[in-house]
C-alpha positions as CSV (number, residue, x, y, z in Angstrom):
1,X,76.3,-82.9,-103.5
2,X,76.3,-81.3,-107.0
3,X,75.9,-83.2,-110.5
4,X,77.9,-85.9,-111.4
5,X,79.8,-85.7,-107.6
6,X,80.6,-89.2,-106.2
7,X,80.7,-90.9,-102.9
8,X,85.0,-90.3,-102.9
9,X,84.4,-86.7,-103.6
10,X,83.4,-86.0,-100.3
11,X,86.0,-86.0,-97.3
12,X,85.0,-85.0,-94.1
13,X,87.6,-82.3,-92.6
14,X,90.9,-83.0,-90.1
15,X,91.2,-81.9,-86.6
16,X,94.2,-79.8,-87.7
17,X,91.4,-77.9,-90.4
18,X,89.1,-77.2,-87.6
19,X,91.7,-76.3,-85.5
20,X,93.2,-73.3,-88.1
21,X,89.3,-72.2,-88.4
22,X,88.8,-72.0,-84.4
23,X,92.1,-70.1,-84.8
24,X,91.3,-67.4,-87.2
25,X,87.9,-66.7,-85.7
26,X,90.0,-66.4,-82.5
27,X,91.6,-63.6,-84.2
28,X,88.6,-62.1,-85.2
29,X,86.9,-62.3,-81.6
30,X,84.6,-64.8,-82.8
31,X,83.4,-67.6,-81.4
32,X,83.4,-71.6,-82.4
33,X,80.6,-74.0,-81.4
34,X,81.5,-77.5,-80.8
35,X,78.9,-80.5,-80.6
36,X,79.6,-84.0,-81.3
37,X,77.0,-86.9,-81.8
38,X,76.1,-89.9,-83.6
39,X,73.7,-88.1,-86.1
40,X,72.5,-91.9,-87.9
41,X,69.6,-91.0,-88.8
42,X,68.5,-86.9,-89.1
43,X,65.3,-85.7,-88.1
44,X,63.6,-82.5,-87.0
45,X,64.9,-82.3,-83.8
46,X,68.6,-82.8,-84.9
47,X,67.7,-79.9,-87.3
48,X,66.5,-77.5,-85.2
49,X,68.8,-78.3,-82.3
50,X,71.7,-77.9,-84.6
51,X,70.5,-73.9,-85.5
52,X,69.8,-73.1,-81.9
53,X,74.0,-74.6,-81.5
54,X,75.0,-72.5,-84.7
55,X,73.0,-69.3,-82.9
56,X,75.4,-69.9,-79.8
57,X,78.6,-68.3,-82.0
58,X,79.9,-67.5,-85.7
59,X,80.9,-70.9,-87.1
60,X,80.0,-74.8,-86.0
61,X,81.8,-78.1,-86.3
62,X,79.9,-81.2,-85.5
63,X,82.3,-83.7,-84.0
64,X,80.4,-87.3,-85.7
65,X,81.1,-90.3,-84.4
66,X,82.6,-92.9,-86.6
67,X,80.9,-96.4,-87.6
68,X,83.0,-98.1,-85.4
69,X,82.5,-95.5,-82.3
70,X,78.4,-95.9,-83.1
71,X,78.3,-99.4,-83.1
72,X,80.2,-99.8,-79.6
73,X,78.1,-97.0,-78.0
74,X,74.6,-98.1,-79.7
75,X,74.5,-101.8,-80.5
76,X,75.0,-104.2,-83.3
77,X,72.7,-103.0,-85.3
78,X,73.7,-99.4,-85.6
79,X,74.5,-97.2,-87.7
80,X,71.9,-96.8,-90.2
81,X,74.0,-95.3,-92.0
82,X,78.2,-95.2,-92.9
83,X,79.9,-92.1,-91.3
84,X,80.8,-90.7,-94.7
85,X,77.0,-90.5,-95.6
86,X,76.3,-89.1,-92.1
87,X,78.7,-86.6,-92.5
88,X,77.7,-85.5,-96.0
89,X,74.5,-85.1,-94.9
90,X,75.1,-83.1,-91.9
91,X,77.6,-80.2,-94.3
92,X,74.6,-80.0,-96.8
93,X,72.7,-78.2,-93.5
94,X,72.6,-74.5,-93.5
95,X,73.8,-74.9,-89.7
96,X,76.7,-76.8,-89.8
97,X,80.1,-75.6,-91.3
98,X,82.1,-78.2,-91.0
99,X,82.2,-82.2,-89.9
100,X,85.0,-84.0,-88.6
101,X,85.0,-87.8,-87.7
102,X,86.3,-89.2,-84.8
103,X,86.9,-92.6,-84.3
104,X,87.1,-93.3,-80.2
105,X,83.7,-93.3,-77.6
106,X,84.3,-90.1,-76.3
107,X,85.3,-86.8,-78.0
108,X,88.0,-85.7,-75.6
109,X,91.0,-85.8,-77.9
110,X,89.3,-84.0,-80.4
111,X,88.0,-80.9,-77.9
112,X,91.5,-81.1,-77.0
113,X,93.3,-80.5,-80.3
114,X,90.5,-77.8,-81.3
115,X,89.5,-75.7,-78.4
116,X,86.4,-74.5,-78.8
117,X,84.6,-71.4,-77.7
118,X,81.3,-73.0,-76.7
119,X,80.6,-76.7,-76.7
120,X,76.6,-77.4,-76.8
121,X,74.8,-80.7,-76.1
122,X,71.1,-81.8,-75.6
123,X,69.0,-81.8,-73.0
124,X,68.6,-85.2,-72.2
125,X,72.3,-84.3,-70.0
126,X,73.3,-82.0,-67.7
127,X,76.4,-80.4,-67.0
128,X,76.8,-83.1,-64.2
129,X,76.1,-85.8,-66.3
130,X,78.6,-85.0,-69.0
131,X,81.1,-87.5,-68.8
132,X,83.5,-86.9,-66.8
133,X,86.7,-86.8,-69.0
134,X,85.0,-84.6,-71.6
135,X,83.6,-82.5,-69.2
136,X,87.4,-81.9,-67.4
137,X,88.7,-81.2,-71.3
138,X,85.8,-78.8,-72.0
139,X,87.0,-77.0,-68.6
140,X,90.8,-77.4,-69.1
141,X,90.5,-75.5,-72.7
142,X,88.0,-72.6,-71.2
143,X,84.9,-73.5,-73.4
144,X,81.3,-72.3,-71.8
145,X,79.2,-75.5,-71.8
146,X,75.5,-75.0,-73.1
147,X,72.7,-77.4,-72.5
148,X,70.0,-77.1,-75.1
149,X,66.6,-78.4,-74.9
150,X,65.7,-81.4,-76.7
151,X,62.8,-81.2,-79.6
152,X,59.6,-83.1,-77.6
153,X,58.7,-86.4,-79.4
154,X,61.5,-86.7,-82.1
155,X,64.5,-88.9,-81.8
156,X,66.3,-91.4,-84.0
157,X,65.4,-94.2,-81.7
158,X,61.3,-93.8,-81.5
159,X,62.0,-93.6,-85.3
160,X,63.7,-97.0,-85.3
161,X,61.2,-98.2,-83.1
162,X,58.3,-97.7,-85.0
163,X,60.1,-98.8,-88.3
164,X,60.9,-102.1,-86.7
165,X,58.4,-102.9,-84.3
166,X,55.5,-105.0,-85.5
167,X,51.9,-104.3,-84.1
168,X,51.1,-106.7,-81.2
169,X,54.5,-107.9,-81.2
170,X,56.0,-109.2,-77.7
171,X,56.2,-106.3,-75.1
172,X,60.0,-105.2,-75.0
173,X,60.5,-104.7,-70.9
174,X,63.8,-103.2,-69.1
175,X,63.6,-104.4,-65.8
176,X,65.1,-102.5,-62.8
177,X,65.6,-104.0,-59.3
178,X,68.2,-103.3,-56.2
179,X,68.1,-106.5,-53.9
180,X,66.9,-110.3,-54.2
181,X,64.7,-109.8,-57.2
182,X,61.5,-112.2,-56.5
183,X,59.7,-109.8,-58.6
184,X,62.0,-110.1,-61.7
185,X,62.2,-113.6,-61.2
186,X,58.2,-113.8,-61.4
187,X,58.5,-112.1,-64.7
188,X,60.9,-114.3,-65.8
189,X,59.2,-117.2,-65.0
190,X,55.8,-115.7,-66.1
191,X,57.9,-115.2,-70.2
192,X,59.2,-118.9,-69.5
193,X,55.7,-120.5,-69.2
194,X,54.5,-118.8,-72.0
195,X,52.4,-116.6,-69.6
196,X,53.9,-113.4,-70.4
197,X,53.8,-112.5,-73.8
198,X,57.2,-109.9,-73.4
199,X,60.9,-110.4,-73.4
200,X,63.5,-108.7,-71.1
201,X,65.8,-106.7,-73.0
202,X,67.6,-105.0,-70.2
203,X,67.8,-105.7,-66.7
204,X,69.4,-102.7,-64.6
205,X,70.6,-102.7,-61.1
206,X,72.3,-99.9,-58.5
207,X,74.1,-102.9,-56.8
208,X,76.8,-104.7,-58.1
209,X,76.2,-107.9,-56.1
210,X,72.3,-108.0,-56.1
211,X,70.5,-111.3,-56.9
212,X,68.4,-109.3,-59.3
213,X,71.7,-109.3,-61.3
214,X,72.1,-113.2,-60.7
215,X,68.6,-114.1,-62.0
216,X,69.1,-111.7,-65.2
217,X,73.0,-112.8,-65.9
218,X,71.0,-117.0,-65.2
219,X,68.7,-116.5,-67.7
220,X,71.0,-115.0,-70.1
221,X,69.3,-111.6,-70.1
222,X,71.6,-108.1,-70.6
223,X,72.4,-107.5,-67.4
224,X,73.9,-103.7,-66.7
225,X,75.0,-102.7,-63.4
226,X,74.8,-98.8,-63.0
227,X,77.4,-97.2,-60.6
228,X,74.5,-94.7,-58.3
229,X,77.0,-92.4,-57.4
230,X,78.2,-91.8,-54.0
231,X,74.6,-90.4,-52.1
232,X,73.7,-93.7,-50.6
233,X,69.7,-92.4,-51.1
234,X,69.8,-90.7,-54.4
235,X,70.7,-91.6,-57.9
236,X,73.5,-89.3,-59.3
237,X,72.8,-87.4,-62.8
238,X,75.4,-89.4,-64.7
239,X,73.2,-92.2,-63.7
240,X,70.3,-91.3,-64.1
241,X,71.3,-90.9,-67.7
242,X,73.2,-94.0,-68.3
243,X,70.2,-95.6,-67.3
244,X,68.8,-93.9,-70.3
245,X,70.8,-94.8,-72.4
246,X,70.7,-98.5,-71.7
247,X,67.1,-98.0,-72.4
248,X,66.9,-96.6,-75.3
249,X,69.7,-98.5,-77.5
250,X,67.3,-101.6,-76.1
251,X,64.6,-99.9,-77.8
252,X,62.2,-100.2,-74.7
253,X,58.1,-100.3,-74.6
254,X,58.0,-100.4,-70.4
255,X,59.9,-100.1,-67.9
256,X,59.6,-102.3,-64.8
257,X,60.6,-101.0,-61.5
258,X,61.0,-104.3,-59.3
259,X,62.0,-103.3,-56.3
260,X,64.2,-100.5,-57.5
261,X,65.3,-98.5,-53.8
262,X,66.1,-95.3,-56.1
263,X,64.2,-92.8,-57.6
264,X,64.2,-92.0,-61.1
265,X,64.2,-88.6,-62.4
266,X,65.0,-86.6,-66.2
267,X,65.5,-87.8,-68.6
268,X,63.6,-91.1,-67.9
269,X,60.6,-89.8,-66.1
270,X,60.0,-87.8,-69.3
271,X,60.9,-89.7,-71.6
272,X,58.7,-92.7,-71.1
273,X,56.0,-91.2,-69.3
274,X,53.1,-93.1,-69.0
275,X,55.0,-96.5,-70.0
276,X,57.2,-96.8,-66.4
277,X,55.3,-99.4,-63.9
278,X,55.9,-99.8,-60.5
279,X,54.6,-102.5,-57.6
280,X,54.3,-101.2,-53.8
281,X,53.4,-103.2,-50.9
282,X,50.1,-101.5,-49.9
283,X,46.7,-100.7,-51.1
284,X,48.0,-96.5,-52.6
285,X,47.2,-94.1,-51.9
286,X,47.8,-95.5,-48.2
287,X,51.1,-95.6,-46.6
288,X,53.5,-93.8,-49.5
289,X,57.2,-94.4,-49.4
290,X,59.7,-96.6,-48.1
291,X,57.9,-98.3,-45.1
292,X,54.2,-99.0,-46.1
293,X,54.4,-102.5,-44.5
294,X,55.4,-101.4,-41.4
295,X,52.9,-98.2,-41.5
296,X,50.2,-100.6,-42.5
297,X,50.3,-102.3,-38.9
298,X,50.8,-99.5,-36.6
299,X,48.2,-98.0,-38.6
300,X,46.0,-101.5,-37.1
301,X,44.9,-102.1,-40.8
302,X,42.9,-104.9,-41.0
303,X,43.8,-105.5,-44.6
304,X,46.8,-104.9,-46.3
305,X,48.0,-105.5,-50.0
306,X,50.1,-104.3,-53.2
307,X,49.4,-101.7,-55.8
308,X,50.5,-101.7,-59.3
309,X,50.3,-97.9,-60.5
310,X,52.2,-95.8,-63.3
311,X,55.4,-93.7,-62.2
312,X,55.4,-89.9,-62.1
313,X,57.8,-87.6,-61.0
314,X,55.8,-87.7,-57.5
315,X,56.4,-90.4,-55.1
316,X,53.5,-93.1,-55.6
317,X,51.2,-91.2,-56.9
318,X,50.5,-92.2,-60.7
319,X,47.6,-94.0,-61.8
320,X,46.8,-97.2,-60.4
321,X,46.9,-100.0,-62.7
322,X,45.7,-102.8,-60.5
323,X,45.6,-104.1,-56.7
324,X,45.7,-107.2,-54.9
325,X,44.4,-107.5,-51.2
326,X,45.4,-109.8,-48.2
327,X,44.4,-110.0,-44.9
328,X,46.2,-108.7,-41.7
329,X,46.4,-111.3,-39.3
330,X,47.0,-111.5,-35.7
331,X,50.9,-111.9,-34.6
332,X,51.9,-110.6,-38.0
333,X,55.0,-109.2,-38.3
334,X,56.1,-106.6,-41.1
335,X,58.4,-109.2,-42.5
336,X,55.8,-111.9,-42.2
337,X,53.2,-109.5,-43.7
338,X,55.5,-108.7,-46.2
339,X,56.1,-111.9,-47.6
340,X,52.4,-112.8,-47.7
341,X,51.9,-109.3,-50.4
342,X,54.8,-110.6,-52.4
343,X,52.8,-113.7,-53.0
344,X,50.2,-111.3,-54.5
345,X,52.7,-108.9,-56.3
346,X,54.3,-111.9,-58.5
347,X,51.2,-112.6,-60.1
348,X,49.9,-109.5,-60.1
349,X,52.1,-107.6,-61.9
350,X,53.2,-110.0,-64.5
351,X,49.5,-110.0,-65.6
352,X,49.2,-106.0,-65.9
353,X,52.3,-106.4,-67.8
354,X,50.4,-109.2,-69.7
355,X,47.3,-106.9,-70.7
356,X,49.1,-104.0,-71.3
357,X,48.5,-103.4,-74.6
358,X,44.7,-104.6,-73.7
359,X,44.5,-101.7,-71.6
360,X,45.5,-98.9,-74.1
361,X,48.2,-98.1,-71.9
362,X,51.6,-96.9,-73.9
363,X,54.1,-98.1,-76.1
364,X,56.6,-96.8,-78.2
């Protein structure tokens, strides 16, 4: 902004302006790079992810979400800052040659009316996990789709997140569970009696119907049910990052896998490595997987039990937190079994989650 310039001096552009620039470098065989994003509050990973997008072709226009657009797509309590701000602030960058604000979730009509040449977005997505109806724009106007990678450690939510989050405050957990949900419901019960010194700020299921999403929606929690996709065993990418997503506008410290039956991968794994916590019915490293309880007794274990450890991109295999042990008894059946750990795992985990910070394990 030079001297004596006002807040009304500055307008972002029109679709129509961008459009006659996409044009004329069209002419000139030159190339248009299209992103879009919230941009509230710029840091050095916006920055330098903006010049490796500018190196992609000869001229860049950052489609910025409007107040209104932010606000449904983040929470309440965003934006930081108005859209005009945003966008001044994002022109005044060596990278960026021209803003235009758009007012809807998605950015569809806008890559419509322009056309770019190349449309680049971060690397917390994937091609897959585009959404759909931009991604089938992007193809129906022949731009090449670039995933760039994201700056480790910088984004405007950690920032938030340390600006807001007092030291030794209450643990902010996301919960994630896929069936009956006695685990979740021993956390919940564990806040309730004061034993638990967290709150739930997201509870995330792959089934529509679950009682996981009962308890949550009972106890007033935000409850988000997460299409998986259509692979009955895997989590699709879109999933993967709307679970993200839901996890970061929550502004998350752990997340709590309570009987989750999928497996998480990028962006989550990376993102909050060392703060995601799982519970598994046997004493780990023995009997991995799906059917420990069942592996336990053919193995003719004499003892049995439940394992709270940290997630990693390899199945049961990060650090073990804690672990509770029960007798195997004669005439014990893998459902009987079963239920006897689970008496284990809801106290248990709610008191890692309790000593967490005590630990020096992670937060945000």
């Amino acid at each position: 902004m030079s001297k004596g310039m006002t807040d009304a001096d500055f307008t972002p552009a029109t679709a129509a302006e961008v459009r006659q620039l996409r044009d004329q470098l069209d002419a000139q065989g030159k190339k248009l790079v299209f992103t879009n994003g919230c941009f509230d509050l710029l840091h050095a990973g916006h920055v330098r992810y903006l010049a490796d997008a500018r190196a992609l072709g000869d001229a860049m226009v950052v489609a910025l979400n409007s107040d209104a657009s932010v606000r449904a797509l983040k929470g309440p309590d965003r934006p930081l800052n108005n859209e005009n701000d945003r966008a001044e602030v994002l022109c005044a960058l060596r990278a960026v040659d021209v803003v235009v604000v758009f007012g809807d979730e998605r950015a569809t009509s806008l890559i419509e009316a322009i056309r770019p040449h190349v449309y680049a977005k971060g690397g917390d997505y994937t091609v897959e996990s585009l959404n759909a109806e931009e991604r089938a724009a992007l193809q129906s106007v022949g731009a090449e789709i670039r995933i760039l990678p994201l700056v480790p450690g910088r984004s405007t939510t950690a920032t938030i997140q340390k600006m807001h989050a007092p030291q030794g405050g209450k643990l902010r957990l996301a919960v994630l569970g896929s069936g009956i949900g006695s685990n979740f419901r021993a956390i919940v019960d564990a806040i309730q009696a004061g034993k638990l010194d967290a709150e739930v700020v997201a509870a995330i299921s792959d089934q529509k119907d679950s009682g996981f999403l009962a308890i949550a929606k009972q106890a007033g929690l935000p409850a988000h049910f997460v299409d998986p996709g259509t692979n009955p065993k895997k989590l699709g990418e879109a999933a993967q990052k709307e679970i993200f997503d839901h996890l970061e506008r929550a502004r998350v410290d752990v997340v709590v896998l309570a009987g989750f039956m999928r497996i998480l991968k990028e962006p989550v794994i990376s993102q909050y490595s060392g703060r995601i916590v799982n519970v598994h019915p046997s004493l780990l490293p023995k009997h991995k997987g799906a059917h420990a309880v069942p592996d336990a007794l053919d193995a003719g274990d004499t003892e049995a039990g439940c394992t709270v450890h940290l997630v990693t991109a390899e199945i049961d295999a990060g650090a073990i937190l804690e672990q509770g042990r029960v007798p195997v008894l004669p005439g014990d059946t893998a459902a009987v079994l079963h239920d006897r750990i689970k008496q284990v795992e809801h106290v248990l985990l709610p008191k890692v989650l309790n000593e967490w910070r005590e630990r020096g394990l992670a937060v945000r």
